[in-house]
N, C-alpha and C positions, 0 to 999 in steps of 0.2 A: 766283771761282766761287761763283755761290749755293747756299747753302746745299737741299739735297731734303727738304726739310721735309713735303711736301704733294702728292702727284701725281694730274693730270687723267689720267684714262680717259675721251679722247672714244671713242662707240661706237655701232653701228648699230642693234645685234640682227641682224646680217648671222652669216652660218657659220660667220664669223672669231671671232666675239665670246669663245667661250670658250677660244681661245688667246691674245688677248686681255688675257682675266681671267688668265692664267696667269702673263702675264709683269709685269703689272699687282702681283700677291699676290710676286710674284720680288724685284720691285725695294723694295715696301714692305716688305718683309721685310729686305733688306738695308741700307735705309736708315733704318729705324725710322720709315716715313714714312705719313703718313693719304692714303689716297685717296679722290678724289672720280670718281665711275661719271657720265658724261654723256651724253645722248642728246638730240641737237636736231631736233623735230618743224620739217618746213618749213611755213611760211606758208600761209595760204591766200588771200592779197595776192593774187596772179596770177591768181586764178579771177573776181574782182571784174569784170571788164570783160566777161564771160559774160553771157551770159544765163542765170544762177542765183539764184534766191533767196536774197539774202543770209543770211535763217534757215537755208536749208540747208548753206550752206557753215560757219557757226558750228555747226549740229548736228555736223557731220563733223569740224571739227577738236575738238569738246569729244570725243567720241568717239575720232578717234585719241589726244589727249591723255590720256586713262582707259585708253586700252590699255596707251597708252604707259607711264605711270605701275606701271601689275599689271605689265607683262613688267619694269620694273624692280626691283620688289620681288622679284619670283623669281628674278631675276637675282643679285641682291646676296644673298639667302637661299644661292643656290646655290654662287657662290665666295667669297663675303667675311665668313663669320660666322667671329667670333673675331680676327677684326682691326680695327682703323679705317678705319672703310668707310661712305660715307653717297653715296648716287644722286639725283638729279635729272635733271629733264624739263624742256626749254626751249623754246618757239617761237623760230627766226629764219633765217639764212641762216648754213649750217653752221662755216664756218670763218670767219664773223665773233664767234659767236656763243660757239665753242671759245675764242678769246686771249680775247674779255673777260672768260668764265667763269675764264680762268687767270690772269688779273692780279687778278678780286676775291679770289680763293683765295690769294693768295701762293702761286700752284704754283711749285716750283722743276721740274717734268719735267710733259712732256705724252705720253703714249702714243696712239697711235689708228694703224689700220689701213688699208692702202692697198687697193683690188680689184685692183691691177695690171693695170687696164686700159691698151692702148696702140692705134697709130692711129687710126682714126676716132671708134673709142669716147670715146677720152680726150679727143679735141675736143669733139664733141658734150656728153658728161658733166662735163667739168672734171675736175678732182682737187681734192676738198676737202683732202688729207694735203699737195699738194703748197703749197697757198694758204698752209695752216697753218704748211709748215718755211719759208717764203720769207718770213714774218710773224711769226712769233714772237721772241719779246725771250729766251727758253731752250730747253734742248736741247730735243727732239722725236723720241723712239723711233717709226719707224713698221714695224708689222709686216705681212708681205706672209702671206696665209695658203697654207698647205703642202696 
């Protein structure tokens, strides 16, 4: 068994996120373990073949990316002061983006949140959680919110 040294918090900022952070500060606390807070901004690859201004879609993801970045910092201010705790912001495609982030980490646990979507939805939308536990090389907490 690897050792939990290090646990991913992949997260959205969705309504779940501060139960989340709950179970997230749960398990670092029991394992004496440093967590890392994730949040991967998607691409803006797919908008390219629009008829968009390439300037404006770089204005748009520099700007979600700044958002992104502040609601992180208030995030981590907000559950994780007093423990080991450090957040990052990433462009890519979500659950490719989660395992690499946890193999450069040496995460021994990954946490992240499912919507519990089912039928159509779940076709339509995917399941990043579900990519994630079908891919991952360690265990993977996923929490469904209440």
């Amino acid at each position: 068994m690897r050792e939990i040294g290090h646990i991913l918090l992949a997260m959205d900022f969705s309504e779940a996120a501060d139960q989340l952070a709950e179970y997230a500060r749960l398990f670092a606390e029991k394992f004496q373990a440093r967590i890392t807070v994730l949040y991967v901004a998607p691409t803006m690859n797919r908008y390219g073949k629009l008829y968009v201004p390439p300037n404006s879609i770089d204005q748009l993801a520099g700007q979600i990316l700044d958002g992104a970045k502040r609601a992180m910092g208030e995030f981590m201010e907000k559950h994780f002061s007093g423990i080991k705790a450090d957040g990052m912001v990433e462009y890519g495609y979500a659950p490719e983006k989660i395992l690499e982030v946890a193999e450069e980490l040496e995460a021994g646990l990954i946490i992240m949140g499912t919507h519990g979507r089912v039928g159509v939805d779940r076709i339509l939308f995917g399941s990043v959680a579900e990519k994630v536990v079908k891919m991952a090389r360690i265990p993977v907490v996923t929490v469904r919110p209440v």
